[in-house]
N, C-alpha and C positions, 0 to 999 in steps of 0.2 A: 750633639749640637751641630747642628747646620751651618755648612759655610757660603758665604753672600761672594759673587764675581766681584773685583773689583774694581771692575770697568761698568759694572752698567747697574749693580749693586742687587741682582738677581738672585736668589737662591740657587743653590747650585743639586742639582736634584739626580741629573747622570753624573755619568763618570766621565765623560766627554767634555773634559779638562782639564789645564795646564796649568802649572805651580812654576814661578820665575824662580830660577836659580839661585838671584840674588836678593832682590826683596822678598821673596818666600811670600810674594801674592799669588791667587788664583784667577785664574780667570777662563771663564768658557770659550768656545770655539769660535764663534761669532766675534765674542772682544778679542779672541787673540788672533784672530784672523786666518785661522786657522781650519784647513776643509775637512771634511770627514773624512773625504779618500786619502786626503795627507797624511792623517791623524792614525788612519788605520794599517794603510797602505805601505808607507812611504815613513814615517820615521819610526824609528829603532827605542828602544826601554831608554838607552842609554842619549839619544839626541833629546826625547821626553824630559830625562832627567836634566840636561845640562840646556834648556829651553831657555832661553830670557826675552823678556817683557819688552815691548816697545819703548817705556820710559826708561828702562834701564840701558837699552840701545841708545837712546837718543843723550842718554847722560852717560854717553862712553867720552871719552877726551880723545880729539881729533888731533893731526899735525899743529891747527892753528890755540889750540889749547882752549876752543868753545865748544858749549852745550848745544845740541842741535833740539831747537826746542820742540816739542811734542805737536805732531799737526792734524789735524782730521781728516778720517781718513778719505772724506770726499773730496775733497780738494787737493788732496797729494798726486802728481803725475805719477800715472803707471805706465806698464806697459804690458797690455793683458798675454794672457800663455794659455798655452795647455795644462789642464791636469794632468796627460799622464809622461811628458817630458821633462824630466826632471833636471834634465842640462839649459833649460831654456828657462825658466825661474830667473824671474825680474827683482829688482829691488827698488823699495821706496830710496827714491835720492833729494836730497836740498837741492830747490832750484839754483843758489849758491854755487853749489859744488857740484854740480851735474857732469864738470869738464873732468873731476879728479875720479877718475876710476879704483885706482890705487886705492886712496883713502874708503872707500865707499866699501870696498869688497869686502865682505865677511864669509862665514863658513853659513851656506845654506840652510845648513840641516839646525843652526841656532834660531835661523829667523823663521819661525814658521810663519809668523805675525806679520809679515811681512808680502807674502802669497796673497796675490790679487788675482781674483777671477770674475771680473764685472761682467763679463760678456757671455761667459759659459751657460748660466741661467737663462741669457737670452737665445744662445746657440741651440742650448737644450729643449728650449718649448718650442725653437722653431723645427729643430728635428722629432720633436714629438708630435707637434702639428702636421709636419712631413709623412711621417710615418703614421698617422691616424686616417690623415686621406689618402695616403696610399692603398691602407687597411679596408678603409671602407670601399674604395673602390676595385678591390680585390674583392671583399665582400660581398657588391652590391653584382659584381660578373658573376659570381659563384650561383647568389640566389636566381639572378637572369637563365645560369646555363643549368641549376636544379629543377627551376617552375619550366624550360624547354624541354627538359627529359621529363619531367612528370607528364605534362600534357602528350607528350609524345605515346609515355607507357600509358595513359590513360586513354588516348584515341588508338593506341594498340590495341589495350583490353577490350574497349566496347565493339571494335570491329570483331575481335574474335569470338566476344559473346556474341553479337550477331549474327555472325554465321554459324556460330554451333548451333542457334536457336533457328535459325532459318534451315538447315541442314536436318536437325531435330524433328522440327513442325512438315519439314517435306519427305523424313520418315515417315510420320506418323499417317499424313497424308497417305499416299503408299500403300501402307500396309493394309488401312481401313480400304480403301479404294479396293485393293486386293479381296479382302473378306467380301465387300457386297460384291465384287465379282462373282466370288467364288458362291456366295449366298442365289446371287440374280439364277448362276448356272443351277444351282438344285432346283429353283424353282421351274425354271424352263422345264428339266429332266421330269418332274414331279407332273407336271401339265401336260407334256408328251406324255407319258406314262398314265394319265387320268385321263387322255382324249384314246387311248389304244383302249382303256378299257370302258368306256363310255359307247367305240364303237362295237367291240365283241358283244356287251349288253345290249346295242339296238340292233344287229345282226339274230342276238339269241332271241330278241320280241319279236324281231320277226320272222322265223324261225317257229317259235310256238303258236304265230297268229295263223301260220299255214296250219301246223297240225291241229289247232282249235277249230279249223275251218273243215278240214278233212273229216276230225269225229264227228264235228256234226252233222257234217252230210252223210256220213256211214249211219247215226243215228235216226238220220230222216228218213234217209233210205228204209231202213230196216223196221219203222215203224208203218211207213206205206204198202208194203209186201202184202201183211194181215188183210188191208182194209179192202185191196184190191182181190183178196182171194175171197171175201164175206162177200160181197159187191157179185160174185162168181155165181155163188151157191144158191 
């Protein structure tokens, strides 16, 4: 069977609640005013056990022998604390009795219900807020000084591939430059060498145009001998 808070008539669904010592009611953390870091932190099996209820505080019998009757809790003066000082814990007081300290003073560790952190919530989003623009603007330097090193390494790299390529390309240049050097010189050598034997061949024609001229004057000769010895007889 499920048990209902009896402050706000809630199901009570965690375990993240209090049972009065003396009425033997329950009630969760919210109604009993009670923080989580208190809850967890900060009271003992034994302050849990020996816990009482704001009604049961407020129907304690004072010096003057009256009920301090039950107030809400928005309208009760506080006086906001820290969570994690535990010597500095306020208590709801009667605006009545605000002078009598004495009467007021209880054992802390009974009133958890008692612990008022109205500002803490607002303490906390504004340190979260704090800390989120801090964040980003940590962030937003990080991505500034990543995209300056990237661009950096990347007009690093294309300068280097540039010059390997230009380096490359003025190999390559070079080398062919080279070959038809070296190609142009055979051909010189080859043309020298075919104008040497172009001349030896027109030397050697004319050379045989002398001794084609010689036989056949020796042939002329030797057939006019006869004609002139018949011409004789």
């Amino acid at each position: 069977m499920s048990t209902n808070c009896a402050g706000c008539n809630e199901i009570l669904h965690k375990r993240e609640h209090l049972t009065c010592k003396y009425c033997k009611k329950t009630y969760d953390l919210d109604c009993a005013n009670v923080t989580p870091q208190r809850f967890y932190n900060i009271m003992s099996a034994e302050t849990k056990a020996a816990w009482k209820c704001q009604a049961c505080y407020c129907k304690q019998p004072k010096k003057n022998n009256t009920n301090k009757p039950i107030r809400p809790r928005e309208k009760s003066p506080v006086v906001n604390i820290s969570q994690i000082d535990r010597d500095n814990i306020t208590l709801r007081r009667s605006p009545n009795n605000m002078h009598n300290d004495t009467s007021d003073s209880v054992d802390i560790e009974l009133l958890g219900d008692t612990v008022i952190t109205q500002t803490s919530p607002n303490l906390n989003a504004k340190s979260d807020e704090i800390l989120l623009q801090t964040l980003s603007v940590i962030i937003q330097q990080k991505l500034k000084e990543n995209n300056r090193s990237l661009i950096n390494e990347l007009q690093s790299t294309i300068h280097s591939e540039i010059n390997k390529a230009i380096i490359s390309l003025k190999e390559d240049i070079q080398q062919k430059t080279e070959i038809l050097s070296f190609q142009n010189k055979q051909r010189k050598d080859e043309i020298c060498q075919l104008n040497l034997k172009i001349e030896s061949i027109t030397k050697e024609n004319g050379k045989l145009r002398e001794d084609i001229k010689q036989l056949s004057k020796k042939i002329e000769n030797k057939f006019r001998i006869p004609e002139i010895n018949s011409k004789k007889k």
